[in-house]
N, C-alpha and C positions, 0 to 999 in steps of 0.2 A: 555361536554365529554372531558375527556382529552387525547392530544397527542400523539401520537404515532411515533416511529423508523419505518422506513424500516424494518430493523430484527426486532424488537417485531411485527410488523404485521405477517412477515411470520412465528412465531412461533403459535402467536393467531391465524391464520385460520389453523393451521392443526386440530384444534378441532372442525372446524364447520366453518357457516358465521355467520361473525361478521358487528356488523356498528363500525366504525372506522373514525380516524380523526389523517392526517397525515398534515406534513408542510414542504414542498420540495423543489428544484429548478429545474427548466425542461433544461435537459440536449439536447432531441432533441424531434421535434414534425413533423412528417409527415403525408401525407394524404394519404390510401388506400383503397384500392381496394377489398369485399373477392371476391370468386371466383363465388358467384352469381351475383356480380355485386353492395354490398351493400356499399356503402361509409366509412369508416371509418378513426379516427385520430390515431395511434401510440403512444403514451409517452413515453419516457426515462427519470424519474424521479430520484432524489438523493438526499442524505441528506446526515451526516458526516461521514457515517460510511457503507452504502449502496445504490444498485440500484434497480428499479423499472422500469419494463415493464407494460404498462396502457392500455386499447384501452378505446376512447369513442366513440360508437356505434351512427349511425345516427339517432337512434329512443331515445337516453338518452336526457338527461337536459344540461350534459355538453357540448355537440357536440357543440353548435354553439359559444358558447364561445372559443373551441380551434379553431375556423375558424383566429382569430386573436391573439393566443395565441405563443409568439418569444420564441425561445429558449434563458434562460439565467433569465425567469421569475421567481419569488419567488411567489407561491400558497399554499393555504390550501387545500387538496381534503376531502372533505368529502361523505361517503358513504356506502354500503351494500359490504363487500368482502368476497371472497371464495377461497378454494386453485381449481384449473384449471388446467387439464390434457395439457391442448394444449396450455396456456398463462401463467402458474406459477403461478400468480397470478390476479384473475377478480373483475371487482367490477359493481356493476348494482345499476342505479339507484344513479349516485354521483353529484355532484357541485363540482364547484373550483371557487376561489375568490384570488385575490391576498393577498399578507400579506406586513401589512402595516411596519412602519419605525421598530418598537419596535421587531416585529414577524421575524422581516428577522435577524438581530442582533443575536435575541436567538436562531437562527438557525444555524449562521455561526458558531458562538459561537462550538454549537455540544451538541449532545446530554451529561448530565452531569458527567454521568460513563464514557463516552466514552475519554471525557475529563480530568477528572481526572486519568484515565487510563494511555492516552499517557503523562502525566504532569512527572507522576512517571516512564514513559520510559525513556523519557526525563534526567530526573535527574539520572537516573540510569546510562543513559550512560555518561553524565556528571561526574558522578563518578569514574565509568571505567576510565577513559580518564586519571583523575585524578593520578590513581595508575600506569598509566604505566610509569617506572622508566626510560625508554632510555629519556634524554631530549631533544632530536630533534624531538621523535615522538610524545611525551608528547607536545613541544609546540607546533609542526605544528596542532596536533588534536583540540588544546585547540585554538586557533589561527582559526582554521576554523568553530567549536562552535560559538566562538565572534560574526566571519567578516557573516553567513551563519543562524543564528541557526534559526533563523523565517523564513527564508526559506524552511527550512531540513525540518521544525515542519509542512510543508504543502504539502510535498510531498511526492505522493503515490509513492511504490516501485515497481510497474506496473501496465499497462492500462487494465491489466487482471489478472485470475491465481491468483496470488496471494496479499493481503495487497494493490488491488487496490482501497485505498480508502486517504481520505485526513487523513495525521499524518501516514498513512501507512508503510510510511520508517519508520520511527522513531521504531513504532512496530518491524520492521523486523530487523534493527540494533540492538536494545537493547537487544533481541532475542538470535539474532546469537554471540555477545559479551556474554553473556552469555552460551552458546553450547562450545566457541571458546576457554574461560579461564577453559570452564573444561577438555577438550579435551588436552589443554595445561598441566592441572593440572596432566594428566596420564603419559604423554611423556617430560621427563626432555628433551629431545633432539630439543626439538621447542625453538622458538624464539620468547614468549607470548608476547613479546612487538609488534613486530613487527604485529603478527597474527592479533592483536589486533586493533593496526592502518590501518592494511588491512581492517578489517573488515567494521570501522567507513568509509574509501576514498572507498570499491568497487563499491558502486553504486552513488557516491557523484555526476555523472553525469547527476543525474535521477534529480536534483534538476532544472535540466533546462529541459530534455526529459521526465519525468513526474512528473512538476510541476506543482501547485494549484496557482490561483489570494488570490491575501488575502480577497477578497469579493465574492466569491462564489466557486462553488462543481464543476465547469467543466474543465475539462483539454484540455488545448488548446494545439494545434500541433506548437513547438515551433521549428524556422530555424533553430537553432544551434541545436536541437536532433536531427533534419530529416537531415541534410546533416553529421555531426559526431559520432552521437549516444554515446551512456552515457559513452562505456568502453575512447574512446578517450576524452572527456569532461574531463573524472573525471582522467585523465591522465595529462591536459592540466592545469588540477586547483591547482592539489599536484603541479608540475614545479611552475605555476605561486604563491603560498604560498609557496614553499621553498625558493625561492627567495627575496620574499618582508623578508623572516624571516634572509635570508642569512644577510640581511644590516640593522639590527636591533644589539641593546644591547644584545637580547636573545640568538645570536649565536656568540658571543663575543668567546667565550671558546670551539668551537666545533671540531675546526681545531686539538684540543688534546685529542679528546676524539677515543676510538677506539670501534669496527668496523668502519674504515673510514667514514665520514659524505656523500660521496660519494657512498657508497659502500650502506649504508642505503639507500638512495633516491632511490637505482637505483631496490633493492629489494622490497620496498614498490608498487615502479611503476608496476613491474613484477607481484604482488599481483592483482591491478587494475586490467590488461593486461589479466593474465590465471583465471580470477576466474569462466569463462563461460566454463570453465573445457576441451574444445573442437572445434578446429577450425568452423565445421561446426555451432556449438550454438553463433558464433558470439566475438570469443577472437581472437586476431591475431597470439597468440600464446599457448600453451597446458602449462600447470603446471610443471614447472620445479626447483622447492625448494619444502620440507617436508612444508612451509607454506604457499606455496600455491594451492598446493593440500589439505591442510586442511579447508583455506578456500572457496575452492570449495565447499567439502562433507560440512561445517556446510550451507552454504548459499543453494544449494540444499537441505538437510533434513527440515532445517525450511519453505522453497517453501514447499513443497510435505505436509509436515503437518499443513501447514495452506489450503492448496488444500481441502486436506479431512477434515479439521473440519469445511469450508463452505461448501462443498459440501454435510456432515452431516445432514447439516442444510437447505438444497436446495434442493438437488437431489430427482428424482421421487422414491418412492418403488415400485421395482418389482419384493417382491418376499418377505417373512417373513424375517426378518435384512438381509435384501440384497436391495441396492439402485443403481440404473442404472449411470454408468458412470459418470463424471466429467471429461474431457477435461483439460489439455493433461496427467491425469492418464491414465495407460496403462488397465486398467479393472475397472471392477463395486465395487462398495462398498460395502463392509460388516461392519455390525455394529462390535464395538471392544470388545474381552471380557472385562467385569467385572472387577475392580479391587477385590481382596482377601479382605475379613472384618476381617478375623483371625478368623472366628468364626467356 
């Protein structure tokens, strides 16, 4: 039988139940309770690209194997699944078996679209980087690529909502670089270099606040996000790389370049600082340059529509193309029109 996604599961049971065979790592495993009193285990399952709520019932096969089943394990589940009003997703009648040296590799690895996916985000934004002409934003960017990029390449751009998954950022950057230089391409009055390097440093502090181990899918609660949080991190990281760049050959000639090099660091940081658009959303301060208010609106627009193209794909129907809510959308989904065929 061969393997299966997280997301390919949940597209193959909207047609029916399936037997299936998936290869994950358990994110968390608890023991409950239902409300007649029946014992049951929880799963929080994951793999590279999505999550998995499980139950093993105390009358199945796998139950007593999760009695000592840790979080942090690498398993195969295999079994009978169905799409579940009340659990998303059920499965009756499953096993789990760990996955040996070879199977956990190809796991972390990620699924091979998904992989080659973010390879070409990756490069994309590497490219980006590339063109941008100011040379102080240009090295600092290329400079934090070098000293970061297998890091970036492993962390999700939230624990939720949206691009929560591993390479996630990288998604969400490459994304928004693209929104940002077209948005730049309409308004001669922007400052696409700069927007640009905003875009790469606004969440650069999620590399620690939702970062990935390079050996597995669980996202650990890191000191320095829970006491700073990412807008200050990725505040603290631009300062600490301007610096190491300040006493370098590369800014040899900077002191002659205009808009003052000063005058850039302090715009870029402000970028970091407003781009949560609003005190209350967690910036210390509200958007006060045309660029960074723009990258507000692109870093929101691309949230909200990767929101609804999962939630496309998750959300319960209730109702002919009308799907119940997805959190924190402000209403229920509607399927989108049609594009035009011309015809």
């Amino acid at each position: 039988m061969e393997t299966q996604t997280i997301t390919t599961l949940r597209q193959a049971v909207s047609g029916g139940r399936i037997e299936a065979l998936l290869h994950v790592q358990v994110e968390s495993n608890a023991s409950k309770t239902t409300r007649d009193g029946k014992p049951y285990f929880e799963l929080h399952l994951v793999d590279g690209a999505d999550r998995l709520k499980l139950c093993a019932w105390s009358d199945g096969p796998a139950y007593a194997a999760c009695r000592q089943l840790a979080a942090g394990a690498f398993i195969e589940v295999q079994g009978e699944f169905a799409a579940s009003p009340a659990f998303g997703i059920d499965a009756k009648r499953w096993n789990l078996r760990e996955l040996n040296s070879e199977e956990r590799a190809a796991l972390l690895a990620g699924p091979p679209e998904v992989r080659a996916f973010q390879d070409r985000e990756f490069e994309s934004i590497r490219e980006t980087v590339a063109g941008i002409r100011d040379p102080r934003l240009r090295g600092l960017s290329e400079f934090f690529l070098r000293e970061f990029g297998d890091r970036f390449r492993r962390a999700a751009a939230a624990r939720s909502n949206h691009h929560a998954r591993r390479g996630g950022l990288v998604e969400h950057v490459a994304q928004m670089l693209r929104l940002a230089g077209a948005v730049a391409s309409v308004d001669a009055r922007l400052n696409r270099d700069l927007l640009l390097a905003g875009v790469l440093f606004h969440d650069c502090g999620k590399l620690w606040e939702n970062g990935l181990p390079a050996d597995g899918f669980q996202m650990p609660f890191d000191e320095r996000g829970e006491l700073l949080g990412h807008i200050s991190i990725g505040i603290e990281l631009v300062n600490q790389l301007w610096r190491r760049l300040l006493g370098s050959e590369t800014a040899a000639d900077w002191e002659k370049l205009e808009p003052a090099s000063e005058d850039v660091r302090l715009h870029l940081l402000h970028l970091i600082a407003a781009h949560h658009g609003e005190l209350q959303f967690g910036s210390p301060v509200p958007p006060k340059t045309p660029e960074a208010w723009a990258l507000h609106y692109v870093d929101n627009l691309d949230a909200k529509l990767e929101m609804m193209r999962v939630g496309y794909g998750t959300a319960d129907r209730i109702a002919p193309r009308v799907q119940q809510r997805v959190w924190p959308l402000p209403g229920n989904l509607v399927e989108p029109l049609a594009v035009w065929n011309g015809e």
